[in-house]
C-alpha positions in Angstrom: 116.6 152.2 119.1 115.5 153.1 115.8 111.6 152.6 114.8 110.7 149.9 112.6 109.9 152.4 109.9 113.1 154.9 110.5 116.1 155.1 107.8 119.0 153.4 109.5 122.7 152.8 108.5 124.5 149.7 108.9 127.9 152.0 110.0 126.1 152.6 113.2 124.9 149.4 114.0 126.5 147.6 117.0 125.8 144.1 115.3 127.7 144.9 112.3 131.9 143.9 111.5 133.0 146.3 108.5 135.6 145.7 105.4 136.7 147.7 102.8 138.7 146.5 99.6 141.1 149.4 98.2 139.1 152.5 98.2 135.8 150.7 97.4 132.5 151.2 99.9 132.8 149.9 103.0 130.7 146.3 103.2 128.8 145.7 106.3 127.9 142.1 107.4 125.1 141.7 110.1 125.6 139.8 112.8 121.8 138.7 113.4 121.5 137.4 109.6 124.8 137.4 107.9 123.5 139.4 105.4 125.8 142.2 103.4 125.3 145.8 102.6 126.8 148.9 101.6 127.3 150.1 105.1 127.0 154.0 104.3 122.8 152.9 102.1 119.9 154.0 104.2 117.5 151.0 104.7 115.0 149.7 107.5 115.7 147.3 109.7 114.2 146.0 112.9 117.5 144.4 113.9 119.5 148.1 114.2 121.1 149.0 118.0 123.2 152.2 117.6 127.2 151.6 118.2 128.6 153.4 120.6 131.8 153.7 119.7 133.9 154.2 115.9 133.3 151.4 113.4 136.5 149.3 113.0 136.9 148.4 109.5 139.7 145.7 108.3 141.1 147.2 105.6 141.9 144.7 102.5 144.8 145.4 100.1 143.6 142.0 97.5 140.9 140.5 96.9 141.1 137.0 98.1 
């Protein structure tokens, strides 16, 4: 568990559900408060568990 004043990732967040459009970032949407980020930016959070296993990103082809 990360401290409340550590640099964390969204990719390695077990809360999170990943998309990418084309080759564009990869968009993280918390599952606590529905919020969205770049998953790859540094930020704090309070709500960040570390995933276990490999991110599965849905991988978008248009934007809908």
């Amino acid at each position: 568990m990360a401290q409340k004043t550590d640099f964390v990732q969204c990719i390695h967040c077990k809360w999170a559900t990943y998309q990418q459009w084309f080759k564009n970032p990869i968009i993280a949407t918390c599952g606590i408060n529905q919020e969205k980020q770049v998953a790859a930016t540094r930020r704090i959070c309070k709500e960040y568990r570390e995933r276990l296993g490999e991110p599965q990103v849905i991988h978008h082809d248009k934007y809908d």
